[in-house]
C-alpha positions as CSV (number, residue, x, y, z in Angstrom):
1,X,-83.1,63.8,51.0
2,X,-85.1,60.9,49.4
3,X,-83.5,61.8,45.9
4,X,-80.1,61.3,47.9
5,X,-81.3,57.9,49.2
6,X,-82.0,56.7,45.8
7,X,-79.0,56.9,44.2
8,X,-77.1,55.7,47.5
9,X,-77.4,51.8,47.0
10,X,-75.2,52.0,43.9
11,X,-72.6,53.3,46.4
12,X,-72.3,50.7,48.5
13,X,-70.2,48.3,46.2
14,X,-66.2,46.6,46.9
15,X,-65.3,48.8,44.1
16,X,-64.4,51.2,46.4
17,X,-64.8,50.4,49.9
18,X,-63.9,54.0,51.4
19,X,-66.9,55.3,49.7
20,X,-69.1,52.3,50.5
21,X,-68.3,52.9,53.8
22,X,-69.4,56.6,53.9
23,X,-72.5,55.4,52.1
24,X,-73.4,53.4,55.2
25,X,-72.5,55.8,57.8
26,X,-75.1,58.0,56.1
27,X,-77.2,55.8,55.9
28,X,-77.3,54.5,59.6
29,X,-77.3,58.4,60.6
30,X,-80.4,58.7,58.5
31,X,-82.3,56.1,60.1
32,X,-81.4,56.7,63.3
33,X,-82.5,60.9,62.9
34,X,-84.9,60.3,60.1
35,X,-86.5,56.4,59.3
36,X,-89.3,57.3,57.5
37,X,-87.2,58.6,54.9
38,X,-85.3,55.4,54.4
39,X,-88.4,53.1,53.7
40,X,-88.5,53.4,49.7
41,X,-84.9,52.8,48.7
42,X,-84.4,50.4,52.2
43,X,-85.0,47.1,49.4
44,X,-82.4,48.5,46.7
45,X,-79.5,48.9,49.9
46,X,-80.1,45.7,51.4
47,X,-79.7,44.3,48.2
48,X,-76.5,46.1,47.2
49,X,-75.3,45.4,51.1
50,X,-76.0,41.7,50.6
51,X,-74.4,41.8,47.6
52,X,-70.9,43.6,49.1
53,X,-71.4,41.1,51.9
54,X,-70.0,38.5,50.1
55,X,-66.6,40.2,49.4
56,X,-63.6,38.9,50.3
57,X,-62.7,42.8,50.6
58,X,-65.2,43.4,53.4
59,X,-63.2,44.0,56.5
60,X,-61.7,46.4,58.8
61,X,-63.7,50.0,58.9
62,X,-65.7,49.2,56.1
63,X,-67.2,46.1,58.1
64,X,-67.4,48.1,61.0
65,X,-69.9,50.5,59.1
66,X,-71.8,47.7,57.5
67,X,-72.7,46.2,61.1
68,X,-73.4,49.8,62.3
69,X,-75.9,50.4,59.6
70,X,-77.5,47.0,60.7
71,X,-77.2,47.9,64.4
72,X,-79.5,51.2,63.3
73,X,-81.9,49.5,61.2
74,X,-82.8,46.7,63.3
75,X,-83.1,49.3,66.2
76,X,-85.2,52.1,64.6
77,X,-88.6,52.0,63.5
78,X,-88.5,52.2,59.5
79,X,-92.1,51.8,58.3
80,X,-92.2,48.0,56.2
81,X,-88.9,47.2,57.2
82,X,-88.1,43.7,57.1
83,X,-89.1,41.7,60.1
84,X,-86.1,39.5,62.3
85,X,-86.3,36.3,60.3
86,X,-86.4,38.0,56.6
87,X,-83.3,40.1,57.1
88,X,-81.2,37.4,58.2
89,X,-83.2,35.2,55.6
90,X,-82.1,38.0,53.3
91,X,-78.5,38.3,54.9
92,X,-78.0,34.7,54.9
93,X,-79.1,33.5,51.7
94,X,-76.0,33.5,50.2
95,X,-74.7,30.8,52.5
96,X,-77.7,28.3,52.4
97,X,-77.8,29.0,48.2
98,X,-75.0,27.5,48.0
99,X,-72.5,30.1,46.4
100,X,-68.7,29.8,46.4
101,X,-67.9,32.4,48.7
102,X,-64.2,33.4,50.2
103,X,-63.8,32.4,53.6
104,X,-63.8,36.3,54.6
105,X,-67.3,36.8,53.2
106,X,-68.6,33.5,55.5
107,X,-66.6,35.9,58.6
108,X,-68.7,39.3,57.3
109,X,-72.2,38.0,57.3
110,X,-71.4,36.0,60.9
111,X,-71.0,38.8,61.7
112,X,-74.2,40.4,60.7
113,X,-76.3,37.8,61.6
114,X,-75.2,38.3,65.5
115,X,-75.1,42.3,65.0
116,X,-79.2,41.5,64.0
117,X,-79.9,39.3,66.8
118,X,-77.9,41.1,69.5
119,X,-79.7,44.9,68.4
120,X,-83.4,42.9,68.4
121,X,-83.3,43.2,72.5
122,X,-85.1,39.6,71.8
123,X,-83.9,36.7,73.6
124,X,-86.3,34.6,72.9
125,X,-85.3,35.3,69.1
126,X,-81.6,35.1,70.0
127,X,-81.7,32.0,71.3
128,X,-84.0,30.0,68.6
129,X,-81.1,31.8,65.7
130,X,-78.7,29.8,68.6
131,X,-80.7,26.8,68.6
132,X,-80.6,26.5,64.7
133,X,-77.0,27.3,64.2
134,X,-76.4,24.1,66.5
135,X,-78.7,21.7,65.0
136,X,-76.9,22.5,61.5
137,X,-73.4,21.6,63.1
138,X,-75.4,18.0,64.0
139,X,-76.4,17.3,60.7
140,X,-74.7,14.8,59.1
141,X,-75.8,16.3,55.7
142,X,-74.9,19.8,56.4
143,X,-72.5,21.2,53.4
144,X,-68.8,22.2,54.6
145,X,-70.1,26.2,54.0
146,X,-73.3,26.0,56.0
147,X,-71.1,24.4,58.8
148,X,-68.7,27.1,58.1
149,X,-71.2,30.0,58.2
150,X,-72.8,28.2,61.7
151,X,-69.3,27.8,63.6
152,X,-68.8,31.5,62.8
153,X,-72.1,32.7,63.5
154,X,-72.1,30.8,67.1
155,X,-68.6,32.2,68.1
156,X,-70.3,36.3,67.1
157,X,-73.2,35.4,69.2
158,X,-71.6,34.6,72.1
159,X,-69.1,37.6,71.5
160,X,-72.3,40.2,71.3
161,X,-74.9,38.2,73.1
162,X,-73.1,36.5,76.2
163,X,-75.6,36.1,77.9
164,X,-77.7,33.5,75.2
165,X,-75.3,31.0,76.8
166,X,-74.9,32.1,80.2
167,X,-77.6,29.4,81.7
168,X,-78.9,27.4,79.0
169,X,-78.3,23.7,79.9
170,X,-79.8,22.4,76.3
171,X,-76.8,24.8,74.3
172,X,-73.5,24.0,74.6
173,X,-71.6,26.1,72.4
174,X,-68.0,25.6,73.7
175,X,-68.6,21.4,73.4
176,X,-69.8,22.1,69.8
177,X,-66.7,23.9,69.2
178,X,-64.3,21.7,70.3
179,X,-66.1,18.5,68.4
180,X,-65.5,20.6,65.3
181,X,-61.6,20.1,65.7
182,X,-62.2,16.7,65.3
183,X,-63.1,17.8,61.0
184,X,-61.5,16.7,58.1
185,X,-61.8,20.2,56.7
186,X,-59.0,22.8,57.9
187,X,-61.1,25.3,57.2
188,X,-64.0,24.4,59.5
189,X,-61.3,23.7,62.5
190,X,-59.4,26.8,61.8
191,X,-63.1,28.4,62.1
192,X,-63.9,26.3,65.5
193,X,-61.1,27.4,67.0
194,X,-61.7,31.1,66.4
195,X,-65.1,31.1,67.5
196,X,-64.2,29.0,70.5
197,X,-61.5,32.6,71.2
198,X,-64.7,35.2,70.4
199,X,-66.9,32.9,72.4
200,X,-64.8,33.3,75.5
201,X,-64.3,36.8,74.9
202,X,-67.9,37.9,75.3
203,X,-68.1,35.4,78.5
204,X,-64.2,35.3,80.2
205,X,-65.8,33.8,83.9
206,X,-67.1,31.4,82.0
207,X,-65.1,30.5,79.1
208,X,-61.8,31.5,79.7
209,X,-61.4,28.7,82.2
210,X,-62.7,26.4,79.5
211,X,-60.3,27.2,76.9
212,X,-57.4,26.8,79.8
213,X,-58.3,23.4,80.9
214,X,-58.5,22.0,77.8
215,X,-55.2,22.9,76.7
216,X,-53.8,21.5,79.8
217,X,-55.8,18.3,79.2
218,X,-55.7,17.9,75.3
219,X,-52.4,17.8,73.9
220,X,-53.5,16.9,70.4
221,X,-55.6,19.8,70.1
222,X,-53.3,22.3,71.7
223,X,-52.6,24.3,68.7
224,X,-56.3,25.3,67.6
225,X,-56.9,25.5,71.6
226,X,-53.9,28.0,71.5
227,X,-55.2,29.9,68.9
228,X,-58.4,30.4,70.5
229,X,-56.6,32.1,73.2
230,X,-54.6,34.0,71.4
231,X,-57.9,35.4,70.1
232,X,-58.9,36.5,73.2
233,X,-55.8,37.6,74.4
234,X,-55.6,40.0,70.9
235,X,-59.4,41.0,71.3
236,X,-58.8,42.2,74.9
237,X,-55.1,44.2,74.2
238,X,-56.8,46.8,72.2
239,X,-59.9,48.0,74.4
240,X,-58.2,49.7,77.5
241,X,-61.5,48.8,79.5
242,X,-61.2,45.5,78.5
243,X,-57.7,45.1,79.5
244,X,-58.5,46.6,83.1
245,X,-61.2,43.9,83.4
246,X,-59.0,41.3,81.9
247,X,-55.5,41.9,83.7
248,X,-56.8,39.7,87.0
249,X,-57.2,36.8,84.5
250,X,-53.8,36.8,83.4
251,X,-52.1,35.3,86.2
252,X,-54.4,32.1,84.8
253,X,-52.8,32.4,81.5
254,X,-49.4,32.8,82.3
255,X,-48.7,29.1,83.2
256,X,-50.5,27.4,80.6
257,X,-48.2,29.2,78.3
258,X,-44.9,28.5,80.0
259,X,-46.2,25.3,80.0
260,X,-46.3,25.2,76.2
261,X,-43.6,27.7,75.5
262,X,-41.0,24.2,75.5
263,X,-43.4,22.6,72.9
264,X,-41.3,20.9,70.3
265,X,-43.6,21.4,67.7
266,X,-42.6,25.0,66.3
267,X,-45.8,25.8,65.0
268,X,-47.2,25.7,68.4
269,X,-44.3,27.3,70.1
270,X,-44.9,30.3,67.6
271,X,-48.6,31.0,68.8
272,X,-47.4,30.4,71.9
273,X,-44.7,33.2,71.5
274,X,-47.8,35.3,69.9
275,X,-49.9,34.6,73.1
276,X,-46.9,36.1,75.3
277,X,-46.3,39.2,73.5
278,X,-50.0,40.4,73.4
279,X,-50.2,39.1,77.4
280,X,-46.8,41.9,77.4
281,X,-48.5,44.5,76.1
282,X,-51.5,44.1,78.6
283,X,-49.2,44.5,81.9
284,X,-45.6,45.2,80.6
285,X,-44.6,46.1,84.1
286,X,-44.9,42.7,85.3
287,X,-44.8,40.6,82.7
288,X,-41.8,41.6,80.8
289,X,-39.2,40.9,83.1
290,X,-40.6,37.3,83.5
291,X,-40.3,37.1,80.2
292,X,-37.2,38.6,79.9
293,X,-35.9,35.9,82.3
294,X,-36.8,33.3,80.0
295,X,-34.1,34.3,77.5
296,X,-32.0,32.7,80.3
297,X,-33.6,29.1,80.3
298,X,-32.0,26.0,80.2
299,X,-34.4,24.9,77.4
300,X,-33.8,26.2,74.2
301,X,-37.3,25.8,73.1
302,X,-38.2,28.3,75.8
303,X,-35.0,30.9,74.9
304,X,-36.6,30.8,71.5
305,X,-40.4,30.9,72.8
306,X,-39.6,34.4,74.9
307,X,-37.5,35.9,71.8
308,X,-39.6,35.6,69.1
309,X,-42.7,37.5,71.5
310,X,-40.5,39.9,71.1
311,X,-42.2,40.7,67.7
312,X,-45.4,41.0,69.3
313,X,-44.6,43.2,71.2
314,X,-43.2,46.1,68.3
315,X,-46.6,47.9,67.8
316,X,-47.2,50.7,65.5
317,X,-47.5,53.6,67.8
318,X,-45.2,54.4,70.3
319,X,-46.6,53.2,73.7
320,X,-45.4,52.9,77.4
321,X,-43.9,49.4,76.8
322,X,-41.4,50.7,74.1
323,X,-39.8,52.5,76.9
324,X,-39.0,49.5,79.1
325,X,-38.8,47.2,75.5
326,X,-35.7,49.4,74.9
327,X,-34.1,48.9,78.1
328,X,-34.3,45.4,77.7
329,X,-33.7,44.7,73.8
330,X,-30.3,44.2,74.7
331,X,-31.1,41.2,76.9
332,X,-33.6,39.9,74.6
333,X,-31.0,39.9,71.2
334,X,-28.0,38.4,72.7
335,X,-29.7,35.1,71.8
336,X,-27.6,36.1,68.7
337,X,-24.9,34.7,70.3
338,X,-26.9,31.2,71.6
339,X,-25.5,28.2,71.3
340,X,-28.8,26.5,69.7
341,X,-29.0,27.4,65.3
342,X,-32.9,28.3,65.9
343,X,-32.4,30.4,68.7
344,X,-30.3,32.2,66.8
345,X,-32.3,32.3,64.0
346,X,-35.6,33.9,65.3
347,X,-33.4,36.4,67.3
348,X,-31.9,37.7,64.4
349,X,-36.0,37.6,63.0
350,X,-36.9,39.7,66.5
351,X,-33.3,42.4,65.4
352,X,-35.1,42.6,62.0
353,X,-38.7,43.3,62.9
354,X,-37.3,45.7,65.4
355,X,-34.8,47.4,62.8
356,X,-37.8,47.3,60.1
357,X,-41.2,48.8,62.8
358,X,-38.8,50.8,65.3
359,X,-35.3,51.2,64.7
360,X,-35.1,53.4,67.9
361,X,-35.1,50.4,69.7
362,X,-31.9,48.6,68.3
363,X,-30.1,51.6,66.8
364,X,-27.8,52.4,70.0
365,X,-27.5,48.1,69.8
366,X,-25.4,48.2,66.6
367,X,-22.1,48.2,67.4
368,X,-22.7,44.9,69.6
369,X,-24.8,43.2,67.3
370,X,-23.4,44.0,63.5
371,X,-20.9,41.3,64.5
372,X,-22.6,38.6,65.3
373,X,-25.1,39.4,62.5
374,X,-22.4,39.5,59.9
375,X,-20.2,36.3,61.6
376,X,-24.1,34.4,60.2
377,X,-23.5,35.5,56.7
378,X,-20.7,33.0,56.4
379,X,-21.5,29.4,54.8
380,X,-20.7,27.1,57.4
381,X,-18.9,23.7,56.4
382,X,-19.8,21.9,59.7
383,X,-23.4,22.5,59.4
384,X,-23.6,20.8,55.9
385,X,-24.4,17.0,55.6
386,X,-25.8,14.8,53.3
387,X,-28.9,12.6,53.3
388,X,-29.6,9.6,51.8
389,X,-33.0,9.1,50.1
390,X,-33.2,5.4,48.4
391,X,-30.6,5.4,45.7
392,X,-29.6,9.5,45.9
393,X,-27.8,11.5,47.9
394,X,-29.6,15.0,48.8
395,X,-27.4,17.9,50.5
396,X,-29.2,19.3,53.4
397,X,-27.8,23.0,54.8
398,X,-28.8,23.1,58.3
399,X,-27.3,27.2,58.4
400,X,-29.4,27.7,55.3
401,X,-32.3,29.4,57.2
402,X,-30.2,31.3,59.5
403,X,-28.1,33.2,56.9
404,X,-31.1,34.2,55.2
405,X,-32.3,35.4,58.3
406,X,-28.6,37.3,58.5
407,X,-29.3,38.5,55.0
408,X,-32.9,39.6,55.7
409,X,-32.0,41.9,58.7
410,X,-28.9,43.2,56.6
411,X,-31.7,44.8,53.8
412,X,-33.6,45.8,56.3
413,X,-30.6,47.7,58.5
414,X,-29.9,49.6,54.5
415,X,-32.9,50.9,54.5
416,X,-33.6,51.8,58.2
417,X,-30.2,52.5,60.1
418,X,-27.8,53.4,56.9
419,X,-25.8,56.2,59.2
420,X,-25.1,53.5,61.4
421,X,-23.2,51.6,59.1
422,X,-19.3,50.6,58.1
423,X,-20.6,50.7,54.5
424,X,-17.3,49.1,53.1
425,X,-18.1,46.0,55.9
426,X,-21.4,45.6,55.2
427,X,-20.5,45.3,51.5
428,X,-17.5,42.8,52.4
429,X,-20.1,40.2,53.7
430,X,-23.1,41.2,51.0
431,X,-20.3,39.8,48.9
432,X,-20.8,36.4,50.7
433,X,-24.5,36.3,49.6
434,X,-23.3,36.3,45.8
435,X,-21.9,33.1,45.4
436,X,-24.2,31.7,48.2
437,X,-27.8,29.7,48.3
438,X,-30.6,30.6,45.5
439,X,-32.8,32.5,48.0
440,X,-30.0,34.9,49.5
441,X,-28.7,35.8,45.8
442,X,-31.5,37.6,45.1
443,X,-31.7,39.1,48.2
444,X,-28.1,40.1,47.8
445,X,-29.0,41.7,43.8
446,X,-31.7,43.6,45.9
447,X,-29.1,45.0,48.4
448,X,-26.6,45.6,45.4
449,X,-29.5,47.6,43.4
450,X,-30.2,49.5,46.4
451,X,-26.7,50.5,47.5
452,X,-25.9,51.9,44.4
453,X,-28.5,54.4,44.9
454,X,-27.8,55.4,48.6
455,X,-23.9,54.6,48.5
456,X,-22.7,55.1,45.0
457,X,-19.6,56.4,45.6
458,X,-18.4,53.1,48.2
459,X,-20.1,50.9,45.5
460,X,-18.1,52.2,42.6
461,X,-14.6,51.5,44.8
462,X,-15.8,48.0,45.1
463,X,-16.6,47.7,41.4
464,X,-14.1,45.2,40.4
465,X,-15.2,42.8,43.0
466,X,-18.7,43.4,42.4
467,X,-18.9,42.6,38.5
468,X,-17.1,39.0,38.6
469,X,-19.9,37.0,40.5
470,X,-22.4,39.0,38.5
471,X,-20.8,37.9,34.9
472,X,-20.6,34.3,36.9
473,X,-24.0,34.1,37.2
474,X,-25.1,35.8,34.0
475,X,-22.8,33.5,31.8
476,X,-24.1,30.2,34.0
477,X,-25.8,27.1,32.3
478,X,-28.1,24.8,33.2
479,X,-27.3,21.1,33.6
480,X,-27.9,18.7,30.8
481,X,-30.1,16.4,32.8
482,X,-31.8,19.4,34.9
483,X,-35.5,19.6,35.5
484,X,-37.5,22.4,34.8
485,X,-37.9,23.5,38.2
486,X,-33.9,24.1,38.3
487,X,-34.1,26.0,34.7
488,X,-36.6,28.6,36.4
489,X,-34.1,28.8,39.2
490,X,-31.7,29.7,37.3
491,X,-33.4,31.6,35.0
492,X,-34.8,33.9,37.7
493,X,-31.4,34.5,39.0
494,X,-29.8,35.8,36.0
495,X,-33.0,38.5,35.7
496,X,-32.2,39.4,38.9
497,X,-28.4,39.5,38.6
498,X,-29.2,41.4,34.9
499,X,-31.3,44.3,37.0
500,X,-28.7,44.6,39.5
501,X,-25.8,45.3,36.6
502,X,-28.4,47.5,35.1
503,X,-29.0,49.6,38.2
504,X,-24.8,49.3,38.6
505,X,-25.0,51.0,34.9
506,X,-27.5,53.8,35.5
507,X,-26.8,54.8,38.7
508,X,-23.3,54.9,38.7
509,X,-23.2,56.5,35.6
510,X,-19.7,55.3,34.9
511,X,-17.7,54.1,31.7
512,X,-14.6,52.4,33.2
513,X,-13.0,49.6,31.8
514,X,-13.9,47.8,34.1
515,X,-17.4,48.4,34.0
516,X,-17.3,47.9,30.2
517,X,-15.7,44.7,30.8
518,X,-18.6,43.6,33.4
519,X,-21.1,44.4,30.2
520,X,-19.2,42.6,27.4
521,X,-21.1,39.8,27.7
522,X,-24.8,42.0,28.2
523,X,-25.1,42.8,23.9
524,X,-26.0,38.5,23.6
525,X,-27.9,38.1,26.8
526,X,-30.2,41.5,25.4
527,X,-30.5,39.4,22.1
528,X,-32.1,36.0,23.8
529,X,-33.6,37.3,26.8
530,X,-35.0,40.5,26.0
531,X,-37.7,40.6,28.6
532,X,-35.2,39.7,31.6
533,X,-34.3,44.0,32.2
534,X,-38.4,44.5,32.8
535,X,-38.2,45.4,36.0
């Protein structure tokens, strides 16, 4: 077994995580049945685990058995293992070296410094790790990473050892939190604001109420104050004892979002929306028909607000909530057919994530929706206005966004509900997106590329219709006094409009005359622009 354990360390590496993580599942289940037989390679694996500790690619599983291996060697007596303060000297050393790390390696050893402290069973050791974390947040000479590592660290602590904080009158960890919104550095507030979320999470009685407050009482911090709780609302939704000791807290929560559901700063209203669908999936019984009532507000900040938690609420599996999501999808997308443009636009988001995750849910929906979903395909004259900026005169599209959103859901309703589909219809208004906007013209090439594969026979019958725009676009030339940023547009288009002819070519398998006179032009565009058919 000791020959085993010696050629283990070089195991543990990001090269490939699923082995790495095997490596340290032995590893812990050798310590904890066997420790003595760990104590001459234990230097070369905490190396190699410091080392993978600073990958951006530690996360998921492969943290998970990284912090269980600490969890064992902390707990089990290994003969000349290191002592509390030189593994996290060792664990930590990184950080205060001063190393460029990725913001997920400053999130993995956080996360191992609290695993350390909180298998120790010291408190007295807990809280002077506490202590120093704090006193680097104070000082004014602190680098942005230390800072960065100490807001991180402080938020795991709290998660795994509540009750460092529970009395502690000198060690304020929530206050130290909310000062570090007031950084320069996005990074360091993003980081405050999910600590402050982990910190409550470990500690609801205490915290929770916190978090709540302060949103209510300070609006310029709402958004990282939001996030927090969406933290907390995401950490509890997945652990189904958590959720039965966190469903009499909701009724808390609830508010405080309706509150900021009207928010008319979208970012905001999005975590918000986020916040919502999570708080769904906790008690869908109760809390989806309140939200479904939403859809009927007076405010469209809210009708938007309650529609896009619809995304939140389109899990992987199949759970108890897709049955009452599906009798109440209907409700949620006729925001298709609101009167405000962004409502309409993140419904037809919500019809897409639905269409792309669970199709079951909107399949039966089809015959209702398709027609609203294709009316948003069409460029709209009244929505297009011009804006002056000093001497020009910049065209602004405000039905832009929505028909890509139209556009989006249409690739996404090829690949997923294709037997629902008028295929001759759907191609009519694909047709739209060729002559439109930049963005939907490749999405439309996409759509074209893919048709011919699952409808070739339709697609050939459309053929002559098909080729004109394509040649159009092909053939097109750049402005004389364009900038270089339009030349790439353009330049990208015609390789996309180039594949789609290509895959019109190969997957029809067709020599018409009209085909042949869609590739007349293709012999000179092969000759200058060779590299435009790698696909």
């Amino acid at each position: 077994m000791k020959k085993v354990l010696i050629e283990t360390p070089a195991l543990i590496s990001e090269l490939d995580l699923q082995i790495s993580q095997l490596a340290l599942n032995f590893i812990a289940n050798v310590i904890t049945f066997h420790p003595s037989l760990v104590t001459d390679s234990l230097p070369l694996i905490l190396n190699d685990f410091v080392i993978l500790s600073q990958s951006s690619l530690l996360q998921g599983t492969t943290l998970t058995a990284a912090l269980h291996f600490l969890d064992a060697l902390v707990r089990n007596p290994i003969p000349n293992k290191p002592k509390f303060e030189e593994l996290l000297d060792q664990l930590t050393a990184p950080v205060y070296d001063n190393l460029s790390l990725h913001r997920q390696a400053y999130h993995s050893i956080s996360a191992c410094t609290a695993i350390v402290a909180s298998s120790s069973d010291d408190i007295s050791k807990a809280a002077s790790l506490a202590a120093k974390l704090a006193e680097q947040l104070r000082l004014p000479n602190a680098t942005d990473g230390i800072r960065l590592f100490s807001l991180l660290a402080l938020g795991e602590l709290g998660r795994k050892c509540p009750v460092l904080f529970d009395d502690n009158p000198n060690l304020k960890p929530e206050q130290l939190l909310v000062e570090a919104f007031g950084s320069h550095s996005e990074e360091l507030k993003t980081a405050a604001s999910y600590s402050l979320g982990r910190l409550a999470v470990g500690n609801l009685e205490k915290f929770l109420p916190f978090i709540l407050q302060q949103i209510s009482s300070q609006p310029k911090r709402q958004y990282l104050l939001l996030h927090a709780l969406k933290e907390v609302i995401g950490s509890e939704c997945v652990d189904s004892k958590a959720v039965e000791f966190f469903r009499p807290r909701i009724e808390q929560i609830w508010p405080v979002l309706m509150e900021n559901a009207v928010c008319a700063e979208e970012g905001t209203r999005n975590v918000v929306a986020e916040c919502l669908g999570k708080l769904c999936l906790i008690h869908p019984q109760i809390l989806l028909p309140r939200l479904k009532a939403c859809v009927n507000s007076s405010s469209a900040y809210m009708r938007a607000s309650a529609v896009t938690a619809v995304k939140f609420l389109i899990v992987e599996q199949w759970t108890a909530i897709d049955d009452l999501l599906q009798s109440s999808m209907s409700d949620f997308l006729k925001a298709v057919n609101d009167t405000d443009l962004n409502v309409r636009r993140v419904a037809l988001i919500a019809f897409n994530s639905a269409a792309h995750n669970k199709p079951k849910l909107i399949r039966d929906l089809l015959d209702t929706l398709l027609p609203s979903l294709y009316a948003e395909t069409v460029v709209r004259p009244e929505l297009i206005r011009e804006v002056e900026m000093g001497p020009f005169k910049h065209t602004v599209d405000d039905g832009l966004d929505l028909r890509k959103a139209a556009f989006e859901c249409m690739y996404t309703l090829l690949e997923a509900c294709l037997e629902r589909l008028d295929v001759f219809e759907f191609m009519s208004h694909m047709e739209d997106g060729l002559k439109d906007h930049h963005d939907i013209k490749l999405l439309t090439y996409l759509m074209l590329s893919r048709l011919s594969v699952l409808c070739p026979t339709q697609v050939l019958q459309r053929l002559d219709r098909l080729c004109e725009p394509l040649k159009a676009q092909i053939q097109s030339k750049t402005k004389t006094n364009a900038v270089k940023q339009e030349n790439d547009k353009l330049d990208e288009l015609r390789r996309a409009a180039l594949r789609a002819v290509l895959a019109l070519q190969v997957r029809l398998n067709v020599s018409s005359i009209t085909f042949l006179n869609c590739l007349l032009f293709l012999p000179l565009i092969i000759s200058q622009k060779s590299a435009c058919f790698a696909v």
